[in-house]
C-alpha distance (Angstrom), angle and dihedral (degrees) to the residues before:
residue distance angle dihedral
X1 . . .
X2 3.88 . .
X3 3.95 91.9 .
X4 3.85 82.7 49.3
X5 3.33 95.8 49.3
X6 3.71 97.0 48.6
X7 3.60 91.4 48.4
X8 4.11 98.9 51.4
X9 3.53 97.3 39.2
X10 3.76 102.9 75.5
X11 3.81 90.6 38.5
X12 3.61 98.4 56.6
X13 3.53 126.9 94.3
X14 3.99 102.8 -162.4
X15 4.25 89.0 -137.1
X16 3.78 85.3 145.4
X17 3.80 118.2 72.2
X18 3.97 86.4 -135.4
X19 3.55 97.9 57.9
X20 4.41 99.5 82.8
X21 3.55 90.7 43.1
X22 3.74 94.0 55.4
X23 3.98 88.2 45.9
X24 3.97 96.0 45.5
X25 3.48 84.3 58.2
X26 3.85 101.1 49.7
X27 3.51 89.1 42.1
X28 3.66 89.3 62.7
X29 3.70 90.7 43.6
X30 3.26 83.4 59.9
X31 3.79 102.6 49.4
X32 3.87 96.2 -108.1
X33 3.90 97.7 120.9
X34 3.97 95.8 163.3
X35 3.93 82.3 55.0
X36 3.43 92.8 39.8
X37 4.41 87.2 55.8
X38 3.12 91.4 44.2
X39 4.17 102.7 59.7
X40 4.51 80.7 33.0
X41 4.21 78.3 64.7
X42 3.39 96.8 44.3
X43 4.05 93.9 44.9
X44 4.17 91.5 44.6
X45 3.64 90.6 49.7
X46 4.09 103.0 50.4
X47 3.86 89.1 100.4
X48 3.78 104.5 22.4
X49 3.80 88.7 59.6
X50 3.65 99.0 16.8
X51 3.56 103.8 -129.8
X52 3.31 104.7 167.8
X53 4.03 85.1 56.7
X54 4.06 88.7 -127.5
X55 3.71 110.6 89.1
X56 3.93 88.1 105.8
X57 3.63 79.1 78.4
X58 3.70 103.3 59.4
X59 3.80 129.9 -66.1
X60 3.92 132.9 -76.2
X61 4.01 104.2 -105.8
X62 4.09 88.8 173.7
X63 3.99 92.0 49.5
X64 4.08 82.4 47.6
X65 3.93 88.0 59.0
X66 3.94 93.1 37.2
X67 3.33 87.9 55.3
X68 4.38 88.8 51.4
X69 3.67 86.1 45.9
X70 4.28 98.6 48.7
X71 4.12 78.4 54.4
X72 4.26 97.6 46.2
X73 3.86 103.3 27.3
X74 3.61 98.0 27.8
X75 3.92 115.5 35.7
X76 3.82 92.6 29.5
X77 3.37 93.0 28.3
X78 4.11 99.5 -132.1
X79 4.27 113.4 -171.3
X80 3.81 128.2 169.3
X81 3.39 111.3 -126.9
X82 3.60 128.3 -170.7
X83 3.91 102.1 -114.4
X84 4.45 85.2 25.2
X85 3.71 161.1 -57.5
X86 3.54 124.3 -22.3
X87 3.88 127.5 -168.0
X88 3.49 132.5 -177.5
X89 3.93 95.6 -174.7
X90 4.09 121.2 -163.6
X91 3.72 134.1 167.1
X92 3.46 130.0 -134.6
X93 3.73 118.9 -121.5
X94 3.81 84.0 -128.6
X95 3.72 98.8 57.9
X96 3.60 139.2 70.3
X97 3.67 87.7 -148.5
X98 4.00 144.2 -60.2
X99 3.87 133.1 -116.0
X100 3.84 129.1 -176.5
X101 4.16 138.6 174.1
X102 3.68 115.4 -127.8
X103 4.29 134.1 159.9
X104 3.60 117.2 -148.3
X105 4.01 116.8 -174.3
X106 3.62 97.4 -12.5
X107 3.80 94.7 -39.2
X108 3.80 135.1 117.3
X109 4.04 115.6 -140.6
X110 3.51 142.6 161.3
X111 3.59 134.3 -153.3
X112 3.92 127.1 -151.7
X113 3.13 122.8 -178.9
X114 4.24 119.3 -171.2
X115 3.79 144.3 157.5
X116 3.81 91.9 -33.4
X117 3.19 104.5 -23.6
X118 3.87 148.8 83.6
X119 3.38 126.6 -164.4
X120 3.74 126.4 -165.1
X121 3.75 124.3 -167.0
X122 3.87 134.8 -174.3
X123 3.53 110.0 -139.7
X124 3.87 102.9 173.7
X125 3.74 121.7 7.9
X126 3.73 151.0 54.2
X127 3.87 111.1 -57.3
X128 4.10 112.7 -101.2
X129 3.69 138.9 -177.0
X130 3.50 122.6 -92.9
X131 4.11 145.4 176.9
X132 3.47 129.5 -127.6
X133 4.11 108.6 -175.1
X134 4.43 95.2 -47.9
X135 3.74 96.2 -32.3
X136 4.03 112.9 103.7
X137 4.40 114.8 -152.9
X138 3.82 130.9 177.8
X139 4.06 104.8 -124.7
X140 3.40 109.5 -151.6
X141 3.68 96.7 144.6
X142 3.54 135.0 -19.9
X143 4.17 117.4 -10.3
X144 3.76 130.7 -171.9
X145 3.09 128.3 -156.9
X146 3.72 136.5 -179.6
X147 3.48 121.0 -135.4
X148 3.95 125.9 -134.8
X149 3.77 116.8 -120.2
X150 3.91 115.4 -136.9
């Protein structure tokens, strides 16, 4: 992915309002969260500053959900697994910290992630597994977790 990465990233011209939210959240995936803020800027701003010069038209609903997903599977890092939820959870140097709402399999959860911590609570639901980084926890309520510096 890095190699990939590397390769596509000076070749691509970003003409489609998709394409920063889709590398915001591979540069997180990839550990590079000042890259990673940067493209999330880019991606939040396509209609606020209209960048793409066409928002006269109507605005970018897709670039509105890239920019949800360069927050929950980039900076914290959300996957699906097959028996789960896996986050890898970082903070931005810019932010004080991030929270979002999601349901998963019938389920109602929120994320929070702050200083150097994220915290994970099931609001509605039966309790599952989940990930955070290599570290496996049963979530039946509300789980903290502190997060590693380095």
């Amino acid at each position: 992915m890095r190699r990939s990465f590397a390769y596509y990233e000076p070749l691509t011209t970003h003409d489609s309002s998709l394409s920063t939210c889709v590398f915001s959240i591979m540069a997180a995936r990839l550990g590079d969260v000042d890259k990673a803020m940067g493209y999330f800027q880019k991606s939040a701003m396509v209609d606020l500053k209209d960048t793409h010069g066409n928002t006269r038209d109507g605005i970018h609903t897709a670039n509105m959900g890239g920019a949800y997903l360069c927050v929950t599977a980039g900076f914290a890092g959300l996957r699906i697994l097959v028996d789960g939820l896996l986050f890898r959870p970082r903070l931005p140097k810019e932010w004080k910290g991030y929270r979002f709402p999601f349901a998963y399999r019938g389920r109602r959860m929120t994320c929070s992630v702050s200083g150097d911590e994220c915290v994970l609570c099931l609001l509605e639901g039966d309790p599952l597994p989940v990930r955070v980084f290599d570290k496996e926890y049963w979530l039946a309520g509300r789980l903290c977790v502190l997060l590693e510096r380095g």
